[in-house]
C-alpha positions as CSV (number, residue, x, y, z in Angstrom):
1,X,-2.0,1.9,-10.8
2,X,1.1,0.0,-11.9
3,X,2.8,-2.9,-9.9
4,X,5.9,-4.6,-10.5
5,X,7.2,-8.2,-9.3
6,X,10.1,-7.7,-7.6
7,X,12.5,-9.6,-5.8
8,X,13.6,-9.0,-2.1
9,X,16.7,-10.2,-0.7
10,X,17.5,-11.3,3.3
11,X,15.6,-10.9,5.7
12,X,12.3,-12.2,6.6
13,X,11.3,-12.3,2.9
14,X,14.5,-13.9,1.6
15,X,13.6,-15.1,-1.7
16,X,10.2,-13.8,-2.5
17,X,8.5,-12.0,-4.9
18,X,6.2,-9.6,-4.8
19,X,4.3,-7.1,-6.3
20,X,4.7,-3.6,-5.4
21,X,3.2,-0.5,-6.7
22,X,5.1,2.1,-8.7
23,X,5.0,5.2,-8.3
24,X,4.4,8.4,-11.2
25,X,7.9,8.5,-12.7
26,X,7.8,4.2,-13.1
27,X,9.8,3.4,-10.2
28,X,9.0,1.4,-7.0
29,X,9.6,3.6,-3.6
30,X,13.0,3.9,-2.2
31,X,12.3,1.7,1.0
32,X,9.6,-0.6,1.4
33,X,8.3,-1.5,5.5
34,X,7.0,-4.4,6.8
35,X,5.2,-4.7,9.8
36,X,5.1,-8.0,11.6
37,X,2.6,-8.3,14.5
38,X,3.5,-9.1,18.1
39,X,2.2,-11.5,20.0
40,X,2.3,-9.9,23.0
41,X,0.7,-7.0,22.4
42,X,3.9,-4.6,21.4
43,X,3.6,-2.5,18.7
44,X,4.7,-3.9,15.7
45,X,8.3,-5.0,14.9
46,X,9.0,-2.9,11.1
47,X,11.5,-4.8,8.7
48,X,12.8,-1.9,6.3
49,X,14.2,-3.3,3.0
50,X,15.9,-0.7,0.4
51,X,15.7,-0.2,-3.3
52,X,18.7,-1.4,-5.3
53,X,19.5,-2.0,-9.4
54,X,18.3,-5.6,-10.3
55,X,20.5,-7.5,-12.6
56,X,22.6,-5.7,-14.8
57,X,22.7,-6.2,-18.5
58,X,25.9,-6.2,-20.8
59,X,26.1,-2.5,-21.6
60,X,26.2,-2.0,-17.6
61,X,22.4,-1.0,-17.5
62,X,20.3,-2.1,-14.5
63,X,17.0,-3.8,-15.6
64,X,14.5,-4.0,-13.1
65,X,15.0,-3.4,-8.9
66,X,14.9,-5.7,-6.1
67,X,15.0,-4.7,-2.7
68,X,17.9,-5.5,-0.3
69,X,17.1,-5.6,3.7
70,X,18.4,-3.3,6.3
71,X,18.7,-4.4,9.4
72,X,19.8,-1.1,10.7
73,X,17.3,0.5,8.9
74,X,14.4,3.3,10.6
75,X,11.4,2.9,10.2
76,X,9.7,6.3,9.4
77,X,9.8,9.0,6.5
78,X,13.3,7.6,5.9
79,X,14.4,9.3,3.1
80,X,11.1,10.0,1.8
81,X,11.1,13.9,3.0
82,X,10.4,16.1,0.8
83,X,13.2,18.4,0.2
84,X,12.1,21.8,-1.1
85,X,14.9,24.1,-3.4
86,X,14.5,27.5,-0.7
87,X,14.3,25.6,2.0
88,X,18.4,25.6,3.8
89,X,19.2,23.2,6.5
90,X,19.1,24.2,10.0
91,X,16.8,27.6,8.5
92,X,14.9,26.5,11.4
93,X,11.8,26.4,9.2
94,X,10.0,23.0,8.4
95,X,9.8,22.8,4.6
C-alpha cells in the first residue's frame, strides 16, 4: 500500500508530519482519529482531524492534503457510510 506525508494542523499534532495510507482512488481518508490513552482507566479520549486541499498552486490547483483538526468533531463512521443509489432516507431500511 501507498502512504503519503502529510501535514496536520492544531491540535495535539500541530505541526507534524506523518504518513498516512491512501486509499484505492490515491487519496488519504476524509477524517483521520486519534486515540490518546487515559490514565485513569477511561476509554480513550479520540482527536478527529479532517481532510482539506494542501497548498494551492498558481492555476488554483490543490497539490497534496493536510488535515485540519476538529474539535467538534465525532468520533465514529463520520462520513464514512456508505451511501448506496436505491437506498432513500428515512426508507427505514439500513443500506
Amino acid at each position: 500500500m501507498r502512504s503519503e506525508n502529510t501535514l496536520f494542523v492544531g491540535g495535539p499534532l500541530d505541526g507534524r508530519v506523518l504518513p498516512v495510507l491512501l486509499g484505492m482512488t490515491g487519496q488519504p481518508p476524509k477524517t483521520y482519529e486519534v486515540p490518546v490513552p487515559n490514565d485513569d482507566g477511561r476509554p480513550p479520549t479520540v482527536h478527529v482531524y479532517r481532510r482539506a486541499p494542501g497548498r494551492v498552486g498558481r492555476l488554483g490547483l490543490p497539490h497534496g492534503w493536510k488535515y485540519t483538526y476538529d474539535p467538534e468533531g465525532t468520533p465514529g463512521r463520520g462520513d464514512r457510510g456508505l451511501k448506496w443509489p436505491w437506498s432513500k432516507p428515512g426508507s427505514g431500511r439500513a443500506g
